[in-house]
PDB file of N, CA, C and O in Angstrom, chain B, residues numbered from 101:
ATOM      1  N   UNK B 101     112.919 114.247  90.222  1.00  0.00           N
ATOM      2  CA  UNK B 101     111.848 115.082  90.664  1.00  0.00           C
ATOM      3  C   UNK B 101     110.676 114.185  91.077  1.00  0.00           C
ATOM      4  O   UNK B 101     110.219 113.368  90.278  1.00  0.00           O
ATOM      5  N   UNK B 102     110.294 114.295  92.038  1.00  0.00           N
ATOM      6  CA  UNK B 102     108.835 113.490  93.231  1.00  0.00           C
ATOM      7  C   UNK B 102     107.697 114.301  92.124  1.00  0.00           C
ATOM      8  O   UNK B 102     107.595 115.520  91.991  1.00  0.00           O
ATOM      9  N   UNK B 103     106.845 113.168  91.348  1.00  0.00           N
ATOM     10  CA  UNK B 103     105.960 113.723  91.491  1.00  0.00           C
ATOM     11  C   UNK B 103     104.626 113.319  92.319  1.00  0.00           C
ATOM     12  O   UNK B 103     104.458 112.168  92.723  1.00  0.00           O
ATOM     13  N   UNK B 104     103.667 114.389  92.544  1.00  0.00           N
ATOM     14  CA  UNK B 104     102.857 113.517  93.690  1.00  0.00           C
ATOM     15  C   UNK B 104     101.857 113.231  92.936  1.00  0.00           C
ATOM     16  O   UNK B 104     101.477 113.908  91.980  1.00  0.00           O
ATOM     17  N   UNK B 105     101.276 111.989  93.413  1.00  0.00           N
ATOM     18  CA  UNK B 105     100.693 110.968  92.885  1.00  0.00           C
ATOM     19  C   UNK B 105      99.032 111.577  92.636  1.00  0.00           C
ATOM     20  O   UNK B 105      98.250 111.153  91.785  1.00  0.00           O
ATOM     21  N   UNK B 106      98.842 112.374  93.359  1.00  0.00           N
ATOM     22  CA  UNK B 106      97.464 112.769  93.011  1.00  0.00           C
ATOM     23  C   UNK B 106      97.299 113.965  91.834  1.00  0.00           C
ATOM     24  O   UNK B 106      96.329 114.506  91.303  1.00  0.00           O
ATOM     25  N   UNK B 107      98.751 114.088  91.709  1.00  0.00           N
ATOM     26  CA  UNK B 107      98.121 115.070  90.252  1.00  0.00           C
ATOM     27  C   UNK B 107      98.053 114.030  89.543  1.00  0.00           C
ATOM     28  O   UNK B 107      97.591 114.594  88.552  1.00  0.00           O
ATOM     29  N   UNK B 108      98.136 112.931  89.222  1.00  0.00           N
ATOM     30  CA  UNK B 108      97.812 112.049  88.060  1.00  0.00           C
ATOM     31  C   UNK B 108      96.205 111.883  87.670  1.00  0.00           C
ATOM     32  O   UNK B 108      95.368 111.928  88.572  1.00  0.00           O
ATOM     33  N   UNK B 109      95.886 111.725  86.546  1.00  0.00           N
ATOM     34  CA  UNK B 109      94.750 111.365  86.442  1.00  0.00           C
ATOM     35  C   UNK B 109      94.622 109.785  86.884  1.00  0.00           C
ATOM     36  O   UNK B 109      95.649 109.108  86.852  1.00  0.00           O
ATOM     37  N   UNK B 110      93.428 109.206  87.282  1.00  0.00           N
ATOM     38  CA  UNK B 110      93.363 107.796  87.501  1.00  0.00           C
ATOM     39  C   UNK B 110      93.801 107.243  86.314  1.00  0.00           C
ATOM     40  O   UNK B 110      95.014 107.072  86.434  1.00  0.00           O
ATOM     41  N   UNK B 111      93.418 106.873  85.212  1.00  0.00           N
ATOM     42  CA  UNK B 111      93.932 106.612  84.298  1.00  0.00           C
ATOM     43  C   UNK B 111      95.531 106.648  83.786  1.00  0.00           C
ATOM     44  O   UNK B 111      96.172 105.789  83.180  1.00  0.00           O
ATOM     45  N   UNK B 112      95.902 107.906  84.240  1.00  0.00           N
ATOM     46  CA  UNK B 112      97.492 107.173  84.291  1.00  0.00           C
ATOM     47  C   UNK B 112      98.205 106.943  85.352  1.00  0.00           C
ATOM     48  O   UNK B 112      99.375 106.565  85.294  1.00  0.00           O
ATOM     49  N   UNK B 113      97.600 107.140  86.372  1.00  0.00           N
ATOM     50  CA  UNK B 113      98.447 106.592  87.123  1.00  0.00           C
ATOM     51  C   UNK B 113      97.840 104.867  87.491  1.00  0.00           C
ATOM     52  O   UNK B 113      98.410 104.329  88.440  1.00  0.00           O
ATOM     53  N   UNK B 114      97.057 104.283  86.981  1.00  0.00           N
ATOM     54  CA  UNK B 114      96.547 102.968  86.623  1.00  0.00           C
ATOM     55  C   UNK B 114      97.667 102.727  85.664  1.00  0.00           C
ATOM     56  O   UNK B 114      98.577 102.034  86.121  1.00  0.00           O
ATOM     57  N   UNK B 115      97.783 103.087  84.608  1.00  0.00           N
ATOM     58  CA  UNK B 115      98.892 102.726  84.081  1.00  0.00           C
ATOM     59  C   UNK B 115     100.289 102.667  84.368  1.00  0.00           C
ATOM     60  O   UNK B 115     101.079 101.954  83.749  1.00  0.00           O
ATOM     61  N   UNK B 116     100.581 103.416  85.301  1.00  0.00           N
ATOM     62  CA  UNK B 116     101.689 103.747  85.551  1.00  0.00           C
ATOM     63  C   UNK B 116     101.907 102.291  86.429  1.00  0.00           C
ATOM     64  O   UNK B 116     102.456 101.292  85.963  1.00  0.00           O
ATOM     65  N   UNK B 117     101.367 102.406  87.754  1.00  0.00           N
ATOM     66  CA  UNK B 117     101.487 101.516  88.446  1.00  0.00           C
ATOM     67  C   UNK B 117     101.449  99.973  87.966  1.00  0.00           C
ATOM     68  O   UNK B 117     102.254  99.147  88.396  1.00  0.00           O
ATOM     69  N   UNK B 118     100.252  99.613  86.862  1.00  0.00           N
ATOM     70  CA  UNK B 118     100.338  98.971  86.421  1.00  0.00           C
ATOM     71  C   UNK B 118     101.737  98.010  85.454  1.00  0.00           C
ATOM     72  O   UNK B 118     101.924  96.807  85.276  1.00  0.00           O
ATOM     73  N   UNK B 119     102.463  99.203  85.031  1.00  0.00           N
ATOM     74  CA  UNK B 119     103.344  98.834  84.006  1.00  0.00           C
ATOM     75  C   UNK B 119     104.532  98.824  84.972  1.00  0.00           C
ATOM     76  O   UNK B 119     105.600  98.410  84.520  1.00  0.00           O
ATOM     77  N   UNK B 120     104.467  99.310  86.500  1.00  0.00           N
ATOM     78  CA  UNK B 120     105.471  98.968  87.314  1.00  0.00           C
ATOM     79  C   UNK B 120     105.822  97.744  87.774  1.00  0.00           C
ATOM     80  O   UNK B 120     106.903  97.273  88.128  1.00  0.00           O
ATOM     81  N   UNK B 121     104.382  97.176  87.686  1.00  0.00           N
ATOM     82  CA  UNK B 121     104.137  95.947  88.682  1.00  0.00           C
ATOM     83  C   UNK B 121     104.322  94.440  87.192  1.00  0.00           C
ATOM     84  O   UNK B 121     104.438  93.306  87.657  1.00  0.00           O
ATOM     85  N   UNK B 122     104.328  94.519  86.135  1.00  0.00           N
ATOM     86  CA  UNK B 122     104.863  94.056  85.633  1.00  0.00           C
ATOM     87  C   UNK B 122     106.027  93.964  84.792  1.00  0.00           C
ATOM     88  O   UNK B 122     106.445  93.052  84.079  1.00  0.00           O
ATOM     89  N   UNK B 123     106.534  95.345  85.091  1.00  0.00           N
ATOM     90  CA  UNK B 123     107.780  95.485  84.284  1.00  0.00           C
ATOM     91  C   UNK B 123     108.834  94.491  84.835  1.00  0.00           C
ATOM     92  O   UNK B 123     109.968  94.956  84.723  1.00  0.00           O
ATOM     93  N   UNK B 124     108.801  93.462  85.305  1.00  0.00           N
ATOM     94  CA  UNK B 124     109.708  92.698  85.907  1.00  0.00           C
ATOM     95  C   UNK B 124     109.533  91.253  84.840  1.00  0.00           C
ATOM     96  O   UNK B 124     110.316  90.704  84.066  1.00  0.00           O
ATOM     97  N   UNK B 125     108.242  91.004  85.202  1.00  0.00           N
ATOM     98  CA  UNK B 125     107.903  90.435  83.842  1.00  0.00           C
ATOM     99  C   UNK B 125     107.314  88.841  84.775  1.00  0.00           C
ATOM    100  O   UNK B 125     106.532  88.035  84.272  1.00  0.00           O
ATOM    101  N   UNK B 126     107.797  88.733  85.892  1.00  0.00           N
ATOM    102  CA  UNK B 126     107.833  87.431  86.488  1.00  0.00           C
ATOM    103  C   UNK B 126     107.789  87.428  88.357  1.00  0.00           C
ATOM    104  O   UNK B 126     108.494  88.208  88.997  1.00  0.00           O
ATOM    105  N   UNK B 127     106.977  86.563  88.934  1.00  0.00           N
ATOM    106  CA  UNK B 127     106.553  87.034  90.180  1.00  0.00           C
ATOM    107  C   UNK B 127     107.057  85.808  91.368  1.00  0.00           C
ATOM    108  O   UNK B 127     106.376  84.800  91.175  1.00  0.00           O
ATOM    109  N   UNK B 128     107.893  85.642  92.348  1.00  0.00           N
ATOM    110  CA  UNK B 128     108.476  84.646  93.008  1.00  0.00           C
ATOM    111  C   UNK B 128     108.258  84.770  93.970  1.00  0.00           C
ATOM    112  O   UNK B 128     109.132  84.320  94.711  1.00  0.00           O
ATOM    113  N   UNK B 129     106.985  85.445  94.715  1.00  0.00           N
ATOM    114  CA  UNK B 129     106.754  85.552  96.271  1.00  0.00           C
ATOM    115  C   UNK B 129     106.200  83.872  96.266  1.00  0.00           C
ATOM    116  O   UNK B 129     106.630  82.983  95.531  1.00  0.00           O
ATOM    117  N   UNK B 130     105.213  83.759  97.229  1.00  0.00           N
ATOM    118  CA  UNK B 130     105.149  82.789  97.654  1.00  0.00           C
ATOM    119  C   UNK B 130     103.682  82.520  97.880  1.00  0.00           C
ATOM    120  O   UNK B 130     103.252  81.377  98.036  1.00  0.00           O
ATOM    121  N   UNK B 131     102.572  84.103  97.902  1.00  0.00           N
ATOM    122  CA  UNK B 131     101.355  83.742  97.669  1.00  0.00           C
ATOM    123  C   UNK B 131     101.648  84.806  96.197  1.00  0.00           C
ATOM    124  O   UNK B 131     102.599  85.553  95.967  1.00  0.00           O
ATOM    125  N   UNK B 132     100.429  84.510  95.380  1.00  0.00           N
ATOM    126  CA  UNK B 132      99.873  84.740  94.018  1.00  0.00           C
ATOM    127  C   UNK B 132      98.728  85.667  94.403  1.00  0.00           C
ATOM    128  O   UNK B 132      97.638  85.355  94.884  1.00  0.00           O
ATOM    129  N   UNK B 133      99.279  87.067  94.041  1.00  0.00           N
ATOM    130  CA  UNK B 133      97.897  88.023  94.004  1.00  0.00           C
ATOM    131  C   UNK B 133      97.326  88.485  92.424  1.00  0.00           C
ATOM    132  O   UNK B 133      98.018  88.309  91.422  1.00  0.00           O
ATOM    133  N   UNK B 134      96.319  88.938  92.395  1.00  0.00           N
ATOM    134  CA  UNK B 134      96.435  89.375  91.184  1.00  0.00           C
ATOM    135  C   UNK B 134      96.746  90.474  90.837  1.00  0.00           C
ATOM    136  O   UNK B 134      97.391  91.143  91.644  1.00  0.00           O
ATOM    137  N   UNK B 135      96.404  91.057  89.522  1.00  0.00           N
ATOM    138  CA  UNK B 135      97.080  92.893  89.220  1.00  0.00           C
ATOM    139  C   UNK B 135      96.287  93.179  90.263  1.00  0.00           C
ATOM    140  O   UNK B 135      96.703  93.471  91.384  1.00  0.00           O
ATOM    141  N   UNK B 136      95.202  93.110  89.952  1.00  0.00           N
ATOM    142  CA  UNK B 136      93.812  94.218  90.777  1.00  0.00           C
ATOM    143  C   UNK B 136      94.841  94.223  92.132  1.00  0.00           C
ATOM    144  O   UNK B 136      95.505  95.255  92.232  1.00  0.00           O
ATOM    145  N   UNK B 137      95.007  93.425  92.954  1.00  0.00           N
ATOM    146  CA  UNK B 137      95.396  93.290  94.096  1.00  0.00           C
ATOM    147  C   UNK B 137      96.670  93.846  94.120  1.00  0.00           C
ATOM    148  O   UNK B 137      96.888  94.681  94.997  1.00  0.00           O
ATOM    149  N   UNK B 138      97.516  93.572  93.377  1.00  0.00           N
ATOM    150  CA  UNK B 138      98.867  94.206  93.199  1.00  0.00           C
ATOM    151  C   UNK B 138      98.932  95.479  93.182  1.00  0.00           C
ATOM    152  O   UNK B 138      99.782  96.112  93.809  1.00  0.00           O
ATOM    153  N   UNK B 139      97.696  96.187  92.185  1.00  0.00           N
ATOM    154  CA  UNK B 139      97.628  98.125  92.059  1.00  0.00           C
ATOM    155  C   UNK B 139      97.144  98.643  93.370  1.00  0.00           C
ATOM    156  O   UNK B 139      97.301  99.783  93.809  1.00  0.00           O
ATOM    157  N   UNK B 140      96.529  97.633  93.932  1.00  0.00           N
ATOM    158  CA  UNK B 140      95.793  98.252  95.197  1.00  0.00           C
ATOM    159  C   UNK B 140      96.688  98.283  96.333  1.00  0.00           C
ATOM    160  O   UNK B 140      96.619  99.243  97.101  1.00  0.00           O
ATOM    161  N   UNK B 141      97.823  97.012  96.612  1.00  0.00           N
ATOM    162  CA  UNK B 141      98.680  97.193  97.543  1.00  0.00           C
ATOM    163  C   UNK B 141      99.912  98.367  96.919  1.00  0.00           C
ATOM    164  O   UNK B 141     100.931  98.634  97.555  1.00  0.00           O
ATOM    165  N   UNK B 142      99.663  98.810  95.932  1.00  0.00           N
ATOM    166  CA  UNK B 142     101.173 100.037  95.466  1.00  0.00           C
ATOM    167  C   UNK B 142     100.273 101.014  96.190  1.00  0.00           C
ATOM    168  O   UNK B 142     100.537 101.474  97.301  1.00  0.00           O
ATOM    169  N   UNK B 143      99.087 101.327  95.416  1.00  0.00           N
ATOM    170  CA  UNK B 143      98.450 102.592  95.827  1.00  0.00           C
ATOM    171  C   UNK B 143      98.358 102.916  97.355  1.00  0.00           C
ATOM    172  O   UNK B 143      98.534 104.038  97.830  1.00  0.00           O
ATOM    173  N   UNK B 144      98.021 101.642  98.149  1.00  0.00           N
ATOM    174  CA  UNK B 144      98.304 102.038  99.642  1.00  0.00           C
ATOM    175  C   UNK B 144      99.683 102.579  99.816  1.00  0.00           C
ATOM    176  O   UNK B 144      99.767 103.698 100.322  1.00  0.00           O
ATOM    177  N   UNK B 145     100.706 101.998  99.496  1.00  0.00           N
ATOM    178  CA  UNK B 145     102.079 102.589 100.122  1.00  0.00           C
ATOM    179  C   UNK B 145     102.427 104.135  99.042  1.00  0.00           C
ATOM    180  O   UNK B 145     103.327 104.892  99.407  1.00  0.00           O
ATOM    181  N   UNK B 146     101.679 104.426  97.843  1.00  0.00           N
ATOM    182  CA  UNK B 146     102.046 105.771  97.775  1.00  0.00           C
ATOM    183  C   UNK B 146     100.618 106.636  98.598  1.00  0.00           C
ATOM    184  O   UNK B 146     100.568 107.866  98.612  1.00  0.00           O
ATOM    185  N   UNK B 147      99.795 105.970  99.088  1.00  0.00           N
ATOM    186  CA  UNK B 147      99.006 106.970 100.025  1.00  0.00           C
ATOM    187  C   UNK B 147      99.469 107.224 101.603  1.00  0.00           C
ATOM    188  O   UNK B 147      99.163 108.084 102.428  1.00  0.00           O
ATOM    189  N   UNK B 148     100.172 106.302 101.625  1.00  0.00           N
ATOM    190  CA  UNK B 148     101.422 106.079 103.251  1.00  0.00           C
ATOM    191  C   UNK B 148     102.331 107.048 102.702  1.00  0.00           C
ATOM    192  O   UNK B 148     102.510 108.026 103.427  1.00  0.00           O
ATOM    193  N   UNK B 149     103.044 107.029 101.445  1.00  0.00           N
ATOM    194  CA  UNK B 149     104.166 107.534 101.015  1.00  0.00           C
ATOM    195  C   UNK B 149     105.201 106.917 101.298  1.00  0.00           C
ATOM    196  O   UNK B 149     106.283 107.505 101.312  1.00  0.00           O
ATOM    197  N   UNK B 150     105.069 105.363 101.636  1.00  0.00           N
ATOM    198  CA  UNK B 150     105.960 104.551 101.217  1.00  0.00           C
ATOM    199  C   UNK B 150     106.891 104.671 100.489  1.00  0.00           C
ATOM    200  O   UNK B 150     108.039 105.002 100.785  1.00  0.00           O
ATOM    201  N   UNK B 151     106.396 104.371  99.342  1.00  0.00           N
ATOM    202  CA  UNK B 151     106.835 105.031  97.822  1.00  0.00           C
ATOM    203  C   UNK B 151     106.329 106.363  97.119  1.00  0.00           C
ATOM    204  O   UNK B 151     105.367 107.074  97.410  1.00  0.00           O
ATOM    205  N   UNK B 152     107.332 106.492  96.038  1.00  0.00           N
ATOM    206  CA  UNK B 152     106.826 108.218  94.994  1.00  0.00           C
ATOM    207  C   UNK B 152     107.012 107.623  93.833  1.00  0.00           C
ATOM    208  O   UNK B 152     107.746 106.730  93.410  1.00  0.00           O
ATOM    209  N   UNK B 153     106.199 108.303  93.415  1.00  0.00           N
ATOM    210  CA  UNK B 153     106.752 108.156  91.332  1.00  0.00           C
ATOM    211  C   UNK B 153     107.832 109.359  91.378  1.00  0.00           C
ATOM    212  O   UNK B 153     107.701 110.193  92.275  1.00  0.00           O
ATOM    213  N   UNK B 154     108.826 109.479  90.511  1.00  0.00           N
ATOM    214  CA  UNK B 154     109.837 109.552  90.256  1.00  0.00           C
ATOM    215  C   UNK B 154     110.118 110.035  88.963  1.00  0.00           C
ATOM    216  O   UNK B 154     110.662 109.081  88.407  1.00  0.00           O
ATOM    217  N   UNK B 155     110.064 110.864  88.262  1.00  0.00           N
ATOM    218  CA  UNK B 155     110.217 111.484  87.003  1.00  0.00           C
ATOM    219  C   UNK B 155     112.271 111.752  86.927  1.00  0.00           C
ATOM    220  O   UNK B 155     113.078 112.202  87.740  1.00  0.00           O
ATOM    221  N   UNK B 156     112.380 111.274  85.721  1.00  0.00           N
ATOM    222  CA  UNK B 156     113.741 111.339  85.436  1.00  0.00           C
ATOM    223  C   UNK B 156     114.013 112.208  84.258  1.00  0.00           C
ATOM    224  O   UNK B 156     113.821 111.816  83.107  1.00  0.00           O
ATOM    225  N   UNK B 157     114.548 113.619  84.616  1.00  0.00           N
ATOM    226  CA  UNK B 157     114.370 114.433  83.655  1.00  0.00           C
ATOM    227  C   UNK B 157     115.753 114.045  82.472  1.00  0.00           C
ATOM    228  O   UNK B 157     115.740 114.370  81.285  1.00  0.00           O
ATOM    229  N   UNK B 158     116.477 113.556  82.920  1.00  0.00           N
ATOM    230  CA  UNK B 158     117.266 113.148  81.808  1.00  0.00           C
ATOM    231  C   UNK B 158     117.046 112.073  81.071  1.00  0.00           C
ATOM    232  O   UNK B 158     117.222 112.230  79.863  1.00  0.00           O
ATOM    233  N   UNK B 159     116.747 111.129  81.400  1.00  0.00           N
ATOM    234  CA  UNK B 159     116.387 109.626  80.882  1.00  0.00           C
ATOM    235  C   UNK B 159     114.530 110.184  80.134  1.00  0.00           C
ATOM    236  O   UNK B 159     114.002 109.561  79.213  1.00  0.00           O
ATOM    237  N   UNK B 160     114.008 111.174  80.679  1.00  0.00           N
ATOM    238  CA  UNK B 160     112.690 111.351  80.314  1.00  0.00           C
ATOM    239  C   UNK B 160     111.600 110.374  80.749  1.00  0.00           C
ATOM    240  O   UNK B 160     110.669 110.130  79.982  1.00  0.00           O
ATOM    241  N   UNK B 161     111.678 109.847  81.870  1.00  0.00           N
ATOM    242  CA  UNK B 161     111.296 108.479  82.523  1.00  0.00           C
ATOM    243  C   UNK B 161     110.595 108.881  83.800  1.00  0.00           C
ATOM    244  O   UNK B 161     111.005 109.598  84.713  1.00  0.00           O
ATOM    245  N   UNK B 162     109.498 108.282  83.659  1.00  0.00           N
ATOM    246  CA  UNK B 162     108.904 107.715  85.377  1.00  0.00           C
ATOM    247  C   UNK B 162     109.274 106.273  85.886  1.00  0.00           C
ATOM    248  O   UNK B 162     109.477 105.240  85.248  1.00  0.00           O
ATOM    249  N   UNK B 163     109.295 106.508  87.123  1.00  0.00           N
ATOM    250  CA  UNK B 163     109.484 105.031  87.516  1.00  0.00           C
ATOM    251  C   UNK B 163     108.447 105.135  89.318  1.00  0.00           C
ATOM    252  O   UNK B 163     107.948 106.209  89.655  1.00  0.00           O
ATOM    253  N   UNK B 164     108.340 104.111  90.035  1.00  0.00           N
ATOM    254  CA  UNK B 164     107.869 104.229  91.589  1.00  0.00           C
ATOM    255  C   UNK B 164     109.284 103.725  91.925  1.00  0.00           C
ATOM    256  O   UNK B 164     109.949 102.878  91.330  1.00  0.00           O
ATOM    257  N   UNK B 165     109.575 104.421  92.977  1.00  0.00           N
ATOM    258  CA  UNK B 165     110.854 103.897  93.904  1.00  0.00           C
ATOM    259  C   UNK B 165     110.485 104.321  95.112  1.00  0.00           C
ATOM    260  O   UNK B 165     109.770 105.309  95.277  1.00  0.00           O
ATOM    261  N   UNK B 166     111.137 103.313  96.420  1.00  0.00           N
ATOM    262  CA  UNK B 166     110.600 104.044  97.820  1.00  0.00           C
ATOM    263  C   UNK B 166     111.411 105.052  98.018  1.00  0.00           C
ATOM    264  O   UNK B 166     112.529 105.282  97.557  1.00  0.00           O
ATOM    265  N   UNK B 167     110.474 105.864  99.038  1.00  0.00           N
ATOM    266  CA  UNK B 167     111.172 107.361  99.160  1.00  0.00           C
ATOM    267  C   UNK B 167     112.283 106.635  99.768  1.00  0.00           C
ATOM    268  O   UNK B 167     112.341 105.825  98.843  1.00  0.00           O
ATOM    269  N   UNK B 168     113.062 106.311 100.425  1.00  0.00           N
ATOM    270  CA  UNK B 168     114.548 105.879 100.848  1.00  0.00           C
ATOM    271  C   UNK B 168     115.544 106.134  99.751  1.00  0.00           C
ATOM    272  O   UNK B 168     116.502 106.901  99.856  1.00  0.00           O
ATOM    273  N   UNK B 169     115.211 105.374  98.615  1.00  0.00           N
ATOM    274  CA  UNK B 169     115.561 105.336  97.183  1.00  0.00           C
ATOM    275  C   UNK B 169     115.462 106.774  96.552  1.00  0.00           C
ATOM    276  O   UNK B 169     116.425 107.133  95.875  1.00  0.00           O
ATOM    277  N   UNK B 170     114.611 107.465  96.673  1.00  0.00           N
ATOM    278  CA  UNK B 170     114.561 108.815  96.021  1.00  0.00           C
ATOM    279  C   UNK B 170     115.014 109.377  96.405  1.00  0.00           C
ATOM    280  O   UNK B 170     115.307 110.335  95.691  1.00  0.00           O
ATOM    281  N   UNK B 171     115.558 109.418  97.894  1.00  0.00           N
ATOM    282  CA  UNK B 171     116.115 110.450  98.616  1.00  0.00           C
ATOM    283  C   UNK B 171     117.959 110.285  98.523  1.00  0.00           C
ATOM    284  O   UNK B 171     118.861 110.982  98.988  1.00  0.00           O
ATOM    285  N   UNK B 172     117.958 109.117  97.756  1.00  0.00           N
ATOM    286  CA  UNK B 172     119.467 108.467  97.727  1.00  0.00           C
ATOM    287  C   UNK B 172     119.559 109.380  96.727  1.00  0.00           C
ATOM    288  O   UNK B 172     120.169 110.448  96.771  1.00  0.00           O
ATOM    289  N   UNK B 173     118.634 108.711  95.386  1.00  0.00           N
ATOM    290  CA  UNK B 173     118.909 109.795  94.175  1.00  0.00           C
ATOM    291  C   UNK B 173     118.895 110.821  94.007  1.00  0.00           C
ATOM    292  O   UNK B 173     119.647 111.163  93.094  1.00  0.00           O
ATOM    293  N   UNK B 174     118.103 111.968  94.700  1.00  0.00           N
ATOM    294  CA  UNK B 174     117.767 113.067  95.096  1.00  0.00           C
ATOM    295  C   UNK B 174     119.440 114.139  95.425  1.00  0.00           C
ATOM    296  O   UNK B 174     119.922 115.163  94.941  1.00  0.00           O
ATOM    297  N   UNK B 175     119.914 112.945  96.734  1.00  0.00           N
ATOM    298  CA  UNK B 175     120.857 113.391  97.309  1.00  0.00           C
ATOM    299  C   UNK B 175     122.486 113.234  96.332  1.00  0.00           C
ATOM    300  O   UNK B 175     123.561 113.681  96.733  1.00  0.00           O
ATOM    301  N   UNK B 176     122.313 112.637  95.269  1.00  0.00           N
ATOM    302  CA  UNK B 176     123.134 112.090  94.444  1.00  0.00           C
ATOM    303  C   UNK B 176     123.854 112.903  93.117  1.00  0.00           C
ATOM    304  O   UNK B 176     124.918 112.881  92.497  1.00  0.00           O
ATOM    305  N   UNK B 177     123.011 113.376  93.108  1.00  0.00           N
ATOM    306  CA  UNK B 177     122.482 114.518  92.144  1.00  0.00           C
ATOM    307  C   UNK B 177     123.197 115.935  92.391  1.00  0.00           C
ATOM    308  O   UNK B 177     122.883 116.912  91.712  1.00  0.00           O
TER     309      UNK B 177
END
């Protein structure tokens, strides 16, 4: 289930994004941004709609995946 990003309060969806962008744990591009910079380039592509947050009613989980990706899972289902 898409949820859209503006029902979030700032606050969680700061978190959210936040805990996306390091849930990897480790970063191998080639320039070094920081979080600040990191939340700000997610938030552009879910205001493009790049990407969606993603609620997983079985797992009980959010995640961001690009809509390409959601629409795989979506369609999967």
């Amino acid at each position: 289930m898409i949820i859209p990003y503006k029902q979030l309060s700032p606050d969680a969806l700061q978190g959210l994004i936040e805990e996306f962008i390091t849930r990897e744990g480790t970063d191998y591009g080639e320039i070094e941004f920081s979080l600040s910079q990191k939340v700000k380039q997610v938030e552009l592509q879910l205001e493009r709609g790049d990407v969606v947050i993603v609620f997983d009613v079985a797992t009980e989980s959010v995640s961001i995946l690009t809509k390409h990706d959601a629409k795989l899972i979506a369609a999967a289902e």
